[in-house]
C-alpha positions in Angstrom: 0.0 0.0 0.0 1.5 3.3 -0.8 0.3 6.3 0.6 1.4 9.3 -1.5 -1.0 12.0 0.8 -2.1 14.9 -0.6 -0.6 16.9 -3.6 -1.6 20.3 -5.1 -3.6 19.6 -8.4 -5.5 21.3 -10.9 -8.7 19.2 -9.4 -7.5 19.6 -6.2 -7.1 23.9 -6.7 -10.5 23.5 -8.1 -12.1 22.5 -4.9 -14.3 24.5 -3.3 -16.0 24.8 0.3 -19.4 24.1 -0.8 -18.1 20.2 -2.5 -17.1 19.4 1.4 -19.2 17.9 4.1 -20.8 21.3 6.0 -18.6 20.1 9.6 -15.7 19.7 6.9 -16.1 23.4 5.7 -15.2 24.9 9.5 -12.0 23.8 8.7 -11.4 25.0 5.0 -8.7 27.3 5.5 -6.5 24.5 7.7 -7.6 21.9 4.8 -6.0 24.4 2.1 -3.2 25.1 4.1 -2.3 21.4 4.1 -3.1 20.6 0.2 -0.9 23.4 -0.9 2.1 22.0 1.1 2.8 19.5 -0.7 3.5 19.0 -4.9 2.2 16.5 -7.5 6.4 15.6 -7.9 6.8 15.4 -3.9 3.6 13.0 -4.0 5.0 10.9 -6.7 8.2 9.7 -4.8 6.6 6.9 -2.5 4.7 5.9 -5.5 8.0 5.4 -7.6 10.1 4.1 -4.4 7.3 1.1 -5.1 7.9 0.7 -8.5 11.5 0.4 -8.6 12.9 -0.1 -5.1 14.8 -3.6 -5.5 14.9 -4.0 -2.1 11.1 -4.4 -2.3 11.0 -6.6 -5.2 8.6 -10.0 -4.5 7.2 -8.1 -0.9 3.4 -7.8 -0.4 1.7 -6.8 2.6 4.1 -3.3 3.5 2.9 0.2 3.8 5.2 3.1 2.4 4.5 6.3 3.8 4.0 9.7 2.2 7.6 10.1 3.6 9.1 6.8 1.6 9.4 5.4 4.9 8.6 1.5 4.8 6.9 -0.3 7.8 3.6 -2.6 8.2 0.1 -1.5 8.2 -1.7 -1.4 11.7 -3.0 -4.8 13.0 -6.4 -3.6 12.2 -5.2 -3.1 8.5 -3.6 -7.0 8.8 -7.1 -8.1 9.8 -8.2 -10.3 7.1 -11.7 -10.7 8.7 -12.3 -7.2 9.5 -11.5 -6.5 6.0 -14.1 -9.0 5.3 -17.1 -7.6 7.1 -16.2 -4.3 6.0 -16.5 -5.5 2.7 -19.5 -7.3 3.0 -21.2 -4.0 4.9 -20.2 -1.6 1.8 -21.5 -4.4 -0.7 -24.7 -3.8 1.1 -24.8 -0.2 1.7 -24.2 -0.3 -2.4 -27.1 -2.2 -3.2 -29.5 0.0 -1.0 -32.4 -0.1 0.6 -34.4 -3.8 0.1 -37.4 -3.3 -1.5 -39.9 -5.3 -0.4 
């Protein structure tokens, strides 16, 4: 899993207060703060650090940070059978209500 966090984007620039959830908005000005920080090239690395990186050649299961930093996700992201009721409880959500 690769986490390349935010990045300052022509979508991302094209945001606007009104496309966030309304307790989202209070913080608008922190939440631009934050996206402008960081570049589309700066975002890029951990994604080409996982791409190329021999030393990661033939692993599965690692997380690389926004930072390039390698480690393991939580336990709860190990969790095969939480990741299975999750799954099954957005499958539902997706289908919607049951008509009946």
């Amino acid at each position: 899993m690769v986490n390349p966090g935010g990045a300052w984007t022509e979508q991302v620039a094209a945001m606007t207060p009104r496309m966030m959830p309304p307790t989202m908005r209070l913080w608008w000005p922190m939440i631009r703060l934050v996206q402008r920080r960081r570049s589309t090239e700066k975002a890029a690395r951990p994604v080409i650090r996982a791409a190329t990186d021999p030393r990661l050649a033939g692993q599965t299961g690692v997380w690389i940070t926004e930072n390039s930093k390698v480690g393991q996700p939580s336990r709860a992201g190990r969790d095969d059978d939480l990741a299975a009721r999750v799954y099954e409880r957005i499958a539902r959500m997706a289908d919607g209500p049951n008509e009946q």
